[in-house]
BADOKOL-458277 format. One record per residue (C-alpha): residue number from 1; x, y, z; residue in three letters. Coordinates in nm, 3 decimals. Example, Ala and Ser with C-alpha at 12.3 -4.5 7.8 and 13.67 -1.06 7.14 Angstrom:
2
R    k       c1       c2       c3    r
R    1    1.230   -0.450    0.780  ala
R    2    1.367   -0.106    0.714  ser
//
This chain:
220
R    k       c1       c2       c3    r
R    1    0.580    0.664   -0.550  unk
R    2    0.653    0.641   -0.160  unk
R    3    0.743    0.284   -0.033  unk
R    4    0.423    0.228    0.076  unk
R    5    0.226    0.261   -0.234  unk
R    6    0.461    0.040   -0.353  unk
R    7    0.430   -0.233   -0.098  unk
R    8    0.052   -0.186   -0.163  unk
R    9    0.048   -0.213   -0.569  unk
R   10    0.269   -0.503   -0.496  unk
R   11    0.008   -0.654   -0.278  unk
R   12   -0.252   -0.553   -0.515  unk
R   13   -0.056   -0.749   -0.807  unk
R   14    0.031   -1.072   -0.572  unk
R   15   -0.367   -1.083   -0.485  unk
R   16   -0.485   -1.047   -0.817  unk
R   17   -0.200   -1.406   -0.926  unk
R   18   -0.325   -1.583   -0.666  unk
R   19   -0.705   -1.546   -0.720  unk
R   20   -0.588   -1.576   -1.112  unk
R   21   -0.405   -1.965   -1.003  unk
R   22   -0.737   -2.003   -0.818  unk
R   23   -0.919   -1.953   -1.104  unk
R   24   -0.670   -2.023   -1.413  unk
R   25   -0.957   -2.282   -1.565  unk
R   26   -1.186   -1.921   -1.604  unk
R   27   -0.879   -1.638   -1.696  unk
R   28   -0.750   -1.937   -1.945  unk
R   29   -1.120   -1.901   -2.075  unk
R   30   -1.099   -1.513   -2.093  unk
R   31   -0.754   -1.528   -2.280  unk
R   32   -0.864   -1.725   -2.527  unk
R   33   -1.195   -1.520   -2.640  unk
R   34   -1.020   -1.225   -2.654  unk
R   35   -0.911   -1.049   -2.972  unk
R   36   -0.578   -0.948   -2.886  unk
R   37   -0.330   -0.848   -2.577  unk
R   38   -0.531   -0.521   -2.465  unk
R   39   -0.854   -0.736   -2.481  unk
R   40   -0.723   -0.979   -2.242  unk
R   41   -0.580   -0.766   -2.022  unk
R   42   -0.948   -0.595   -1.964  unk
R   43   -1.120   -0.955   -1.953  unk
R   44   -0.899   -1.061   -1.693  unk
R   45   -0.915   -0.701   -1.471  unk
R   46   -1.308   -0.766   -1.460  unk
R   47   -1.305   -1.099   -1.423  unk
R   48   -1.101   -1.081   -1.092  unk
R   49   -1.215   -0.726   -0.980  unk
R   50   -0.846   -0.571   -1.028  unk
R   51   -0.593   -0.299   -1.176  unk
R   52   -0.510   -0.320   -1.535  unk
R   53   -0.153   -0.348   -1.447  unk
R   54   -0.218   -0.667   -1.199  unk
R   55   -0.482   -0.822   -1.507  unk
R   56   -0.108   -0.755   -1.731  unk
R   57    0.077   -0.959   -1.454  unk
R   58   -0.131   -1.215   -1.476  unk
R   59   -0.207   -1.227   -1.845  unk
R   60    0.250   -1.260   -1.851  unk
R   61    0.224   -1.524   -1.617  unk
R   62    0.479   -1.844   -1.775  unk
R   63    0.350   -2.205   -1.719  unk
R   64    0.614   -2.244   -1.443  unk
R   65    0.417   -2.053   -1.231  unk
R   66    0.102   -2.247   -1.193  unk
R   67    0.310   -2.537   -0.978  unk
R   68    0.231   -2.626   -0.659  unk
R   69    0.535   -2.472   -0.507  unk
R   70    0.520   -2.177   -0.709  unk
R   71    0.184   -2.132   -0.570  unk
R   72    0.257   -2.160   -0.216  unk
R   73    0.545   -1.877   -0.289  unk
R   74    0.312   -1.624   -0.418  unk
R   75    0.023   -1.706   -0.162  unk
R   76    0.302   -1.652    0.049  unk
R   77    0.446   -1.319   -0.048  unk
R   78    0.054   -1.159   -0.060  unk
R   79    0.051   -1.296    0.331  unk
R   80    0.345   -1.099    0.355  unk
R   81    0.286   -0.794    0.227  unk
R   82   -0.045   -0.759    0.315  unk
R   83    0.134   -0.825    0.677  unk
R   84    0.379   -0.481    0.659  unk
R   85    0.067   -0.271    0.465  unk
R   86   -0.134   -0.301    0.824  unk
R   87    0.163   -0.262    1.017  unk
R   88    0.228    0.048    0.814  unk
R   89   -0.125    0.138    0.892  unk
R   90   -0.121    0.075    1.243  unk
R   91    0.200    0.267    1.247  unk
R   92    0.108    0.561    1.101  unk
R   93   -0.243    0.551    1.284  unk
R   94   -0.080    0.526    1.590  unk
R   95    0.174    0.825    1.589  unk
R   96   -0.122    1.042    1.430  unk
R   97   -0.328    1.004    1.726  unk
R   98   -0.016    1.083    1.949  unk
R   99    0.030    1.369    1.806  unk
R  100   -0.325    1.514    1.889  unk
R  101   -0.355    1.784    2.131  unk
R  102   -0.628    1.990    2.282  unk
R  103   -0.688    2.337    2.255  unk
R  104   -0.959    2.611    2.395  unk
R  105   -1.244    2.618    2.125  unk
R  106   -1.227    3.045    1.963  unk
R  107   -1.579    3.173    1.840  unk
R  108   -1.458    3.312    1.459  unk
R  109   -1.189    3.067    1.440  unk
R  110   -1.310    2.712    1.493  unk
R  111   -1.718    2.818    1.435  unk
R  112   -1.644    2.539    1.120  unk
R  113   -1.580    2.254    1.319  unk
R  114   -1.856    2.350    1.592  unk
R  115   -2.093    2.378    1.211  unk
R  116   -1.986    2.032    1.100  unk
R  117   -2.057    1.890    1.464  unk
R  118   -2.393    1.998    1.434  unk
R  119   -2.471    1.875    1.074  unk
R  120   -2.346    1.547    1.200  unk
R  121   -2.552    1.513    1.547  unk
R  122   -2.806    1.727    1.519  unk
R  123   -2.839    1.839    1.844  unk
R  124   -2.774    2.144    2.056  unk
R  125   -2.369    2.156    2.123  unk
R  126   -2.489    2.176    2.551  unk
R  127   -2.562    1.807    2.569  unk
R  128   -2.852    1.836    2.647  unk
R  129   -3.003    1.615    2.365  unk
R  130   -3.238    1.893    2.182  unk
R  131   -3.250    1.995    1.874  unk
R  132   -2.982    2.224    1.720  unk
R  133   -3.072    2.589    1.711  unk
R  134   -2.904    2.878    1.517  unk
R  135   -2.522    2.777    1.495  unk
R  136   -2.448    3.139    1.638  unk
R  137   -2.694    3.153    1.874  unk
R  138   -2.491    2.797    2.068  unk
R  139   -2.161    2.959    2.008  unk
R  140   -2.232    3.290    2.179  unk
R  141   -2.402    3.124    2.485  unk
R  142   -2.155    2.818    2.486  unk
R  143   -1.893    3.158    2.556  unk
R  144   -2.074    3.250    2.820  unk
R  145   -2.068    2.897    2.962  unk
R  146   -1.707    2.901    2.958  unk
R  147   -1.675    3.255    3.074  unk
R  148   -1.899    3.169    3.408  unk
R  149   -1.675    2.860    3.431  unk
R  150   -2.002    2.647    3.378  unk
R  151   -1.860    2.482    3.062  unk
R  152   -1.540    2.378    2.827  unk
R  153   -1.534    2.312    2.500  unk
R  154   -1.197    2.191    2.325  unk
R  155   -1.093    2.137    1.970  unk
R  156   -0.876    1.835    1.878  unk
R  157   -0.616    1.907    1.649  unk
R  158   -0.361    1.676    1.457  unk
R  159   -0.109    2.002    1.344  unk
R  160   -0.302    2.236    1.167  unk
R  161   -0.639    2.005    1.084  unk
R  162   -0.917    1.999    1.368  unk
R  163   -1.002    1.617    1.414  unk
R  164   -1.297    1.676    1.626  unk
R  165   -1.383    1.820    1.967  unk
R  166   -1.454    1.787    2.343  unk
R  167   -1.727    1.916    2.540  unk
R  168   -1.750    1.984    2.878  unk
R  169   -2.108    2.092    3.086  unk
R  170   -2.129    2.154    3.449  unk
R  171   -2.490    1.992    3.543  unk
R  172   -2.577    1.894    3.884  unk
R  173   -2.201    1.870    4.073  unk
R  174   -2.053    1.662    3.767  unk
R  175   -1.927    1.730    3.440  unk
R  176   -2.060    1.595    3.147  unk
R  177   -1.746    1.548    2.913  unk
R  178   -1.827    1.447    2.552  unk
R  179   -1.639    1.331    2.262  unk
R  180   -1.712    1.400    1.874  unk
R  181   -1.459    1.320    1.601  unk
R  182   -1.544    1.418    1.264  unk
R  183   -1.648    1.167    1.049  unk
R  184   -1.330    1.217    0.786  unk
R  185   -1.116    1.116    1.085  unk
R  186   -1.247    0.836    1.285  unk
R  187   -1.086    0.528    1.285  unk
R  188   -0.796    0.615    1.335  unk
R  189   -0.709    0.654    1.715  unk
R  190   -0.851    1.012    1.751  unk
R  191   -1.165    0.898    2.001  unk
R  192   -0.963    0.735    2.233  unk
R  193   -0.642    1.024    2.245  unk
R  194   -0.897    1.274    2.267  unk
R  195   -1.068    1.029    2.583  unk
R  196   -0.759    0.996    2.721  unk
R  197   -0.637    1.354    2.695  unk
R  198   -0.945    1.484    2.828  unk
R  199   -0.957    1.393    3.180  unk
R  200   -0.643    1.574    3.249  unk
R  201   -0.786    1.873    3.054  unk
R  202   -1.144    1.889    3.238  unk
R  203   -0.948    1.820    3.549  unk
R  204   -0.784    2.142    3.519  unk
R  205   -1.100    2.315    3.391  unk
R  206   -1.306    2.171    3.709  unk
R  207   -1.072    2.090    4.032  unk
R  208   -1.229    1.819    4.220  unk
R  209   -1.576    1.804    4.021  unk
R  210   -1.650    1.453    3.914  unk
R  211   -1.594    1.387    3.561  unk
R  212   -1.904    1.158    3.370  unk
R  213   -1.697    1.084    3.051  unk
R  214   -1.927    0.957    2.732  unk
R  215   -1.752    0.710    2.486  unk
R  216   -1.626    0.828    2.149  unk
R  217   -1.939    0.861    1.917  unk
R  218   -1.987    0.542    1.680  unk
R  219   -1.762    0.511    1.423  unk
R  220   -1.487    0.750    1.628  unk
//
């Protein structure tokens, strides 16, 4: 178990004593209809919506535990740790999305990522808002696009997993950048690197072409 699953089962167990002090009147109630230790243990887990192994904590909780200081020490410890899980969180979120880079979008190779686009919007990958049409159909002209320097579509990538991608359409003296980040990874920073990665990117694509930059999709 890594440190932070431990920091989170801790949290889990802290949560689960405090909402059990909250309501000892109703977990005293569940104790004592129960037929024996196991019983209890599975009273108390419903009761309070929790693990089996925080309903055990609770069900081993002594009488000294129920003061008012006592109280304040565990409602304190849950603040605590539920402090360094979103740190973690943050943490980890954070150095994810600085690790995304941007690469040139390859037919065969990354024709998955262009397929789950597509499921997910529903429209035609040239931003031009119609309907989707046959997946290989957009792929070879989006090629051509790029090949006639009228287009540039990107794949974000976190190592070896593709996080989403970036289009790019030439339309009336701007470009049209767009963001999509797959639905498995939004959340988690991935919009805004890829935003914020971009510009340079279409920059180089399209010297001295204005840039029209859409926000992350919902959700990204």
């Amino acid at each position: 178990m890594t440190e932070q699953d431990t920091t989170a089962q801790r949290r889990v167990v802290a949560d689960a004593l405090v909402h059990a002090l909250e309501r000892r009147h109703e977990v005293l109630d569940a104790v004592v209809a129960s037929d024996d230790y196991d019983a209890a243990i599975e009273a108390i887990a419903d009761l309070l919506d929790t693990s089996e192994v925080a309903a055990e904590a609770v069900l081993r909780l002594s009488f000294d535990r129920l003061t008012k200081v006592s109280r304040r020490r565990i409602a304190a410890e849950l603040e605590n740790l539920t402090s360094q899980e979103l740190s973690f969180t943050s943490e980890q979120t954070g150095r994810s999305a600085r690790r995304m880079m941007l690469r040139p979008f390859a037919a065969d190779r990354d024709r998955d990522i262009f397929a789950a686009r597509t499921e997910d919007m529903r429209s035609a990958g040239d931003g031009t808002a119609a309907p989707a049409g046959d997946l290989g159909d957009e792929i070879r002209d989006a090629v051509a696009r790029v090949a006639a320097e009228e287009a540039a579509w990107l794949v974000a990538e976190v190592g070896s997993t593709k996080v989403g991608m970036v289009f790019g359409e030439l339309s009336d003296g701007e470009v049209d950048v767009r963001i999509w980040i797959h639905p498995h990874h939004r959340k988690q920073g991935y919009g805004t690197a890829a935003l914020r990665t971009s510009r340079s990117e279409m920059a180089a694509y399209f010297p001295a072409v204005p840039l029209v930059v859409r926000a992350p999709a919902a959700g990204a």
